[in-house]
C-alpha positions in Angstrom: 0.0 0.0 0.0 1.8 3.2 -0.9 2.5 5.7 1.9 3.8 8.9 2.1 7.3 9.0 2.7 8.4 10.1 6.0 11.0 13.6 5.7 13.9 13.5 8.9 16.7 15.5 9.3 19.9 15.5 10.8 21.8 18.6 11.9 24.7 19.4 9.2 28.3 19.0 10.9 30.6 21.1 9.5 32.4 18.9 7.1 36.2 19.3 5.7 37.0 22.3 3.8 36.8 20.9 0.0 40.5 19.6 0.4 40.3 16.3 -1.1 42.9 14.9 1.5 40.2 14.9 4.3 38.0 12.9 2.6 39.1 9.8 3.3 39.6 10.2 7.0 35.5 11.3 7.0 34.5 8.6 4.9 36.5 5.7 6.8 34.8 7.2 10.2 31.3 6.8 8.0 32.2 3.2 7.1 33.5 1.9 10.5 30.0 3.6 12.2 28.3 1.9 9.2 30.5 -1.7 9.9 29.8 -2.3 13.3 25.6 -2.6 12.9 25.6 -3.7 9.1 24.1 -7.3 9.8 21.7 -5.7 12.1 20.3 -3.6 9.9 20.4 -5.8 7.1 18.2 -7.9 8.5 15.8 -5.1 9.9 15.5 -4.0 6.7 13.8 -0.5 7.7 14.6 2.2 5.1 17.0 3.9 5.9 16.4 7.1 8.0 19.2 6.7 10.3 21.8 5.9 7.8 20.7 8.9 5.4 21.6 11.0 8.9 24.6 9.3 9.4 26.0 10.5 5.9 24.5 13.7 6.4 25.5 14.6 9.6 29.4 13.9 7.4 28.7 16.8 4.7 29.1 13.6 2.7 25.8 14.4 0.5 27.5 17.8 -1.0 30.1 15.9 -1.8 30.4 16.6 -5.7 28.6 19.9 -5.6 29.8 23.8 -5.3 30.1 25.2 -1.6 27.1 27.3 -0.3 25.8 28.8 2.6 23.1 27.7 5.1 21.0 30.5 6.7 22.4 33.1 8.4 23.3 31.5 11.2 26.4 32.9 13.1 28.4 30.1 13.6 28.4 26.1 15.9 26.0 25.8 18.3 26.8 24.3 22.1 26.6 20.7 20.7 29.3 21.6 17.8 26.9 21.4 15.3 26.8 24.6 12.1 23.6 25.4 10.5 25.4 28.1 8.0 28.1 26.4 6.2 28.6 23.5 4.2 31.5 22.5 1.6 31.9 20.4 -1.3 33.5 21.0 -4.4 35.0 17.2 -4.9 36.2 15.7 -7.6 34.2 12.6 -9.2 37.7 10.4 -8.7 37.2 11.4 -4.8 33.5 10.7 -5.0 34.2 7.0 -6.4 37.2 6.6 -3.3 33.9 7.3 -0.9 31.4 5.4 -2.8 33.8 2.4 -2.7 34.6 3.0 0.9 31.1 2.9 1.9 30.3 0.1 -0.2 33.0 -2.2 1.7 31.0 -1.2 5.5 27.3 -1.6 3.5 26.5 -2.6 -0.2 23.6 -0.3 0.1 24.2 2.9 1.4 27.2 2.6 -0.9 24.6 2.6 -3.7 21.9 5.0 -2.0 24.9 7.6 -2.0 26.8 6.5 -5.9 22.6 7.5 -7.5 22.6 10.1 -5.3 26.0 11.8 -7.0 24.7 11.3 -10.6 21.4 12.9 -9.7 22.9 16.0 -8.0 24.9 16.7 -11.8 21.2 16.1 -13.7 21.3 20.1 -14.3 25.2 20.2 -15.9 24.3 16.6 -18.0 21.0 17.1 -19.1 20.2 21.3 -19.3 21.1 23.5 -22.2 24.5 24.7 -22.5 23.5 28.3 -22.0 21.5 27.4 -18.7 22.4 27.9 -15.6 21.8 25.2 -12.1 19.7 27.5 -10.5 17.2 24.3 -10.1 19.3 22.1 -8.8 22.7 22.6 -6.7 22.5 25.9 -5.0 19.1 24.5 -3.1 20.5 21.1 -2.8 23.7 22.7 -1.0 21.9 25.4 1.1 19.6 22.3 2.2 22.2 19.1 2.3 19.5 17.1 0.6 19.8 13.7 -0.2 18.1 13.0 -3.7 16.5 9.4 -5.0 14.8 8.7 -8.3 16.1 8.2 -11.7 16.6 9.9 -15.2 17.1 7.0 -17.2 14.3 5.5 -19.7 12.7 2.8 -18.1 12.4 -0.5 -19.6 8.5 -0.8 -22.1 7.8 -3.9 -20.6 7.7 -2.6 -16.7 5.0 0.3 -17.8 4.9 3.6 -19.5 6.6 5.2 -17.2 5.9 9.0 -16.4 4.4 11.8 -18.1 4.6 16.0 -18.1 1.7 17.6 -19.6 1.8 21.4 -20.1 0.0 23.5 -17.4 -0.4 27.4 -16.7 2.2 27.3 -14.2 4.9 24.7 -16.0 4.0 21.5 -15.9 1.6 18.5 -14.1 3.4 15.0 -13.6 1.7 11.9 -14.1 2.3 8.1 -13.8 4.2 5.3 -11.7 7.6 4.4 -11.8 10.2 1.8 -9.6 13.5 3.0 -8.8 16.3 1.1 -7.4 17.5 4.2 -4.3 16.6 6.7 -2.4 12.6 7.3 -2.9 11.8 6.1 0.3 14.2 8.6 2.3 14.6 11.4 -0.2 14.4 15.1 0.4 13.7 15.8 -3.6 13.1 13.4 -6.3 14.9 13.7 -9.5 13.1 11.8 -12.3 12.8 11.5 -16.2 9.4 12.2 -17.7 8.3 12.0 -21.2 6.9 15.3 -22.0 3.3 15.3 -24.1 3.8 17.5 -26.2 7.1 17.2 -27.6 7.8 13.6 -26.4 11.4 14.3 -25.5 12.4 13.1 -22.0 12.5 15.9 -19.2 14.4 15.7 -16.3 12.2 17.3 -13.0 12.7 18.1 -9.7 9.7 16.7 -7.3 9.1 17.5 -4.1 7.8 14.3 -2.4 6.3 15.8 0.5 3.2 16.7 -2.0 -0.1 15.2 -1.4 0.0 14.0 -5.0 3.2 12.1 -4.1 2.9 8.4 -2.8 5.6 6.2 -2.1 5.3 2.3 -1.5 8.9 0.5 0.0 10.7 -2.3 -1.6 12.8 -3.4 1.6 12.0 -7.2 1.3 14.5 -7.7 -1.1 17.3 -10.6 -1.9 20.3 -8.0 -1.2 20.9 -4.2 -1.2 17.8 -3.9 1.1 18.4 -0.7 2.5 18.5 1.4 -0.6 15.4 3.1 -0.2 14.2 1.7 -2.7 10.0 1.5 -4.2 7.8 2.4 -6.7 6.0 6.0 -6.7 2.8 7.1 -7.8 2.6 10.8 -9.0 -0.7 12.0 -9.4 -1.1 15.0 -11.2 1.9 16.6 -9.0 2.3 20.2 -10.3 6.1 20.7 -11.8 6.7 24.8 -11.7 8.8 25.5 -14.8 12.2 26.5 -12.6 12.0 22.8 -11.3 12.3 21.3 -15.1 16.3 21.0 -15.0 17.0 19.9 -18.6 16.0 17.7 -21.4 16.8 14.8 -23.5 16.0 14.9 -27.2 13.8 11.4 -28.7 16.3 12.0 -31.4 19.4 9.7 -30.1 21.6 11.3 -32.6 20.5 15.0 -31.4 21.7 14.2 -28.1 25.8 15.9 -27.3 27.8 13.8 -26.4 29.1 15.6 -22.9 24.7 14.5 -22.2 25.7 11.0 -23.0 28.1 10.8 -20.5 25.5 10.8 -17.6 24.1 7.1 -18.1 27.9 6.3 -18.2 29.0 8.2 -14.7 26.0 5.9 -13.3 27.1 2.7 -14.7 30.4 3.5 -13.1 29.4 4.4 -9.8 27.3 0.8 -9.6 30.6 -0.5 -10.5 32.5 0.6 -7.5 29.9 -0.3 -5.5 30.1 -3.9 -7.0 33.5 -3.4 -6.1 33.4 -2.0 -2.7 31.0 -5.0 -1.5 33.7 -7.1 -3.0 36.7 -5.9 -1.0 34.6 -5.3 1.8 33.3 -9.3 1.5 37.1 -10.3 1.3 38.2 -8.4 4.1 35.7 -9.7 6.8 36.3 -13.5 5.4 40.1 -12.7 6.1 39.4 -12.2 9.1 37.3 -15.0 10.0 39.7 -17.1 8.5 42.3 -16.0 10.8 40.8 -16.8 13.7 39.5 -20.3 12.8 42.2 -23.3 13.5 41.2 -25.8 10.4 41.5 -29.5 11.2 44.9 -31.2 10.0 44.4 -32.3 6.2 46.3 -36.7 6.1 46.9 -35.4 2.3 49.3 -32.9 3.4 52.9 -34.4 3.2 55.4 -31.3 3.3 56.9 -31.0 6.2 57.0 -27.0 6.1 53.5 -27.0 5.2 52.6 -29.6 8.2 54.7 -27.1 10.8 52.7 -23.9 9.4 49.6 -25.2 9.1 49.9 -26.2 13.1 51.5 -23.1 14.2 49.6 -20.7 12.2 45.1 -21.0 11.6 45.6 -19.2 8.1 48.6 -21.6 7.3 46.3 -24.0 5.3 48.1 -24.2 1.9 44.7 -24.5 0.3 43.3 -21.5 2.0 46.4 -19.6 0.7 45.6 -20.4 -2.6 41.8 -19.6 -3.0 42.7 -16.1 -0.9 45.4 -15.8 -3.4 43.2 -15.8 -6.6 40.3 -13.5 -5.0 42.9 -11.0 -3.8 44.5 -10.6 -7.4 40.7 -11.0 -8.8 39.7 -8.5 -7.0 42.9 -6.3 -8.2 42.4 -7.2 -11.5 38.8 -5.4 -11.1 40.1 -2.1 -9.3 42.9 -1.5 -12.1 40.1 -1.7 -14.4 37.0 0.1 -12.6 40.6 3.3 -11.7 41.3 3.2 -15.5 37.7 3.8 -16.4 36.9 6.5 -13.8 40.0 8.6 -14.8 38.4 8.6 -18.7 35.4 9.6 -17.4 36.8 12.3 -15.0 38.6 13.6 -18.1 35.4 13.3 -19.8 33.5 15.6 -17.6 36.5 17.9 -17.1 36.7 18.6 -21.0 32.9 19.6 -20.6 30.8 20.7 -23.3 34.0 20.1 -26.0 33.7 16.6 -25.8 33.6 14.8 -29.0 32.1 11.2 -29.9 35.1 9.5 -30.3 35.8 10.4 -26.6 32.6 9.7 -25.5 32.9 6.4 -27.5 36.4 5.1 -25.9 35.0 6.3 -21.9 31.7 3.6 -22.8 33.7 1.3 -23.6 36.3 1.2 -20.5 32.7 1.9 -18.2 32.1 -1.5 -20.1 34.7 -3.1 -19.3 34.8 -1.8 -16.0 31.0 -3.5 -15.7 32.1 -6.6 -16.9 35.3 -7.5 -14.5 33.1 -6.3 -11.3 30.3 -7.9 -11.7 31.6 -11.2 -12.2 34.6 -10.8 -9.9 31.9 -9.4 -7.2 30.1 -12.9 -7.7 32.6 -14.6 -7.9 34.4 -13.4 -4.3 31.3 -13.2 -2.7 30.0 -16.9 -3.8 33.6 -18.7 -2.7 34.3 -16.8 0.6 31.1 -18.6 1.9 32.9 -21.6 1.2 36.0 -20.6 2.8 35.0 -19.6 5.8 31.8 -22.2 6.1 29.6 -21.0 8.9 30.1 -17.6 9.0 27.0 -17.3 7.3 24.8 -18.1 9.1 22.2 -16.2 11.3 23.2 -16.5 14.7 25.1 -13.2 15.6 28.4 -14.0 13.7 29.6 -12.7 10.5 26.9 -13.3 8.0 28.9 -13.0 5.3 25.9 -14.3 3.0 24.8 -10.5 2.9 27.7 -9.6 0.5 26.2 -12.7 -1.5 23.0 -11.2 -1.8 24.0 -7.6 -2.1 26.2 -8.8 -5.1 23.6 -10.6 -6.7 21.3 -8.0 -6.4 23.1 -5.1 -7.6 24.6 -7.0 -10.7 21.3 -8.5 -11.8 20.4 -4.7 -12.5 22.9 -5.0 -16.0 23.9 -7.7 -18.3 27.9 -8.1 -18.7 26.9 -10.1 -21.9 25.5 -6.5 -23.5 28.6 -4.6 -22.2 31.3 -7.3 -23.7 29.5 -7.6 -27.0 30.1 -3.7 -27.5 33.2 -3.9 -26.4 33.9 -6.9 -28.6 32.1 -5.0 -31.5 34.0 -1.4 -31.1 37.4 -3.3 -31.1 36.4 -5.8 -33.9 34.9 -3.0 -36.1 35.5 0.3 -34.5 32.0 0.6 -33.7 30.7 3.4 -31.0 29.1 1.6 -28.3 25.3 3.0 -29.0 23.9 5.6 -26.6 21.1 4.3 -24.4 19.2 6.0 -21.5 18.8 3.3 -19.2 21.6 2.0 -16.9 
């Protein structure tokens, strides 16, 4: 039954002055808060109100956007707390360090806060060149919220998505749509609407405390079950003409290629994600697998190998393999996932100048970047379950079957078999991978 979502707030801590070297000290105090309760949580599966304060309360939400002011407020209050200030101003390579980092302590906040990023640059991707992101990033600073939603096309089978009809004061929005983050927890929606009179896609900003506005949860999911995520009905929800941040021509060929780098940026952000949970999974097995003493193996006939395996738990020669081929797999998938995210970081540096060849070579590393995660997520989170046995199981230990889940749940979103066949093709043939909408 939908409800209506439920706005909280948390007061804004005075983050780090946009100096990308503090980062990482904020976001590794984020993860380890976010560590300690994860299998709690996960299996409450609540949406996540506390955890949207948690990365609030870090300045971690104005991450990628330009510095503002809050109010007028003079300065900390007794508790520490500022209600003035906020900074951001981050790069997008810092952006993926925290989205990975976050990932490793929870698979979904790490998503929740990767969409969240793409949505706050919907008015640079999608709005004209000669526009301004008056809509979008001034409010968004000034208020520290925390968008959910989606911009991309959705799929003809699941519905016909959502609709902007002209009105005297902009426009009325219509329809139901699922998204994967944030909906549930949001402070503004950003979605993609097909517009009725011109049928191009528009990109709106929603407010989803409206009466019009009714949100239904998706928390009883396989894995990534504290994304926020649920479907939303809009129901003629009035969209003033300042809130319309951009547009996408139905014309793929019309559409510039610095646009077309905004399905990318989210297709690389899931990846680090897929990533994070990975390392994150490998990390916690490591340490279960240090502390468990393994029976002697009657196979094992080297001498050294008999002496380590007593002294040391982790000695097993056979554990040291299998943690030897994750490690490098997982490795193998960051070189890949860093190699994509600096083309793309170029990408949105060179801006508006951006040709299609460019755009062409970043889709295919996001590709590949895609590809190696996804499967190297599975694959480390499938075989640490059998390396570390019980740990999975629900009686207060490590549960390590959430990374499973999370994995499964955030790869099933894309199909590595699309992304190799356009890589396959652009190398084969010199093709451009084809511009799509959808993630």
């Amino acid at each position: 039954m939908p409800t209506k979502p439920v706005v909280r707030t948390a007061p804004l801590r005075k983050p780090p002055a946009p100096d990308d070297a503090m980062w990482p000290r904020v976001t590794r105090e984020v993860a380890d808060d976010l560590a300690a309760d994860a299998i709690t949580r996960d299996r409450a599966g609540k949406p996540p109100y506390d955890e949207v304060a948690r990365l609030r309360e870090a300045g971690l939400p104005t991450l990628l956007t330009p510095p503002a002011y809050l109010g007028n407020g003079p300065g900390p209050d007794p508790s520490g707390h500022v209600t003035h200030m906020t900074h951001g101003g981050a790069d997008w390579r810092t952006a993926a360090a925290v989205i990975r980092e976050i990932a490793a302590a929870d698979g979904s906040i790490g998503e929740l806060i990767a969409r969240h990023y793409v949505l706050s640059w919907s008015s640079r991707f999608f709005a004209a060149p000669d526009a301004k992101a008056a809509g979008l990033e001034p409010s968004a600073v000034a208020h520290g919220w925390l968008l959910g939603g989606g911009t991309d096309i959705p799929d003809p089978e699941t519905g016909p998505g959502l609709s902007l009809s002209p009105a005297a004061s902009g426009h009325v929005l219509n329809g139901r749509r699922t998204f994967a983050a944030g909906v549930t927890v949001a402070d503004r929606l950003v979605v993609g609407a097909t517009s009725t009179r011109t049928g191009e896609l528009l990109i709106a900003l929603v407010n989803p405390a409206h009466p019009g506005v009714l949100t239904g949860t998706d928390n009883d999911r396989l894995g990534q079950r504290l994304t926020g995520a649920g479907s939303v009905d809009f129901d003629n929800v009035p969209v003033a003409a300042d809130d319309i941040l951009g547009a996408l021509p139905r014309d793929e060929h019309a559409v510039s290629a610095f646009t077309a780098l905004a399905p990318l940026a989210l297709r690389l952000v899931l990846s680090h994600v897929a990533l994070g949970i990975a390392e994150g999974a490998l990390a916690e097995a490591r340490d279960v697998s240090r502390a468990v003493r393994p029976a002697p193996r009657p196979d094992v006939v080297d001498a050294s190998d008999s002496v380590t395996y007593a002294v040391r738990p982790s000695g097993d020669p056979y554990l040291l393999l299998a943690y030897g081929e994750l490690a490098t797999a997982a490795h193998t998938a960051a070189a890949v996932v860093e190699r994509a995210t600096d083309a793309l970081e170029q990408g949105l540096l060179t801006g508006r100048d951006i040709g299609m060849d460019e755009r062409a070579e970043i889709a295919v590393l996001v590709a590949a970047a895609e590809a190696v995660t996804s499967r190297s997520a599975v694959d480390i989170t499938t075989r640490i379950l059998e390396l570390t046995e019980g740990a999975a199981s629900f009686d207060g230990r490590a549960a390590l079957d959430r990374f499973w889940r999370n994995a499964r749940a955030l790869t099933a979103q894309s199909s590595p078999a699309h992304r190799l066949r356009d890589i396959g093709d652009h190398y084969l043939n010199g093709t451009h991978p084809p511009f799509t909408n959808r993630a």
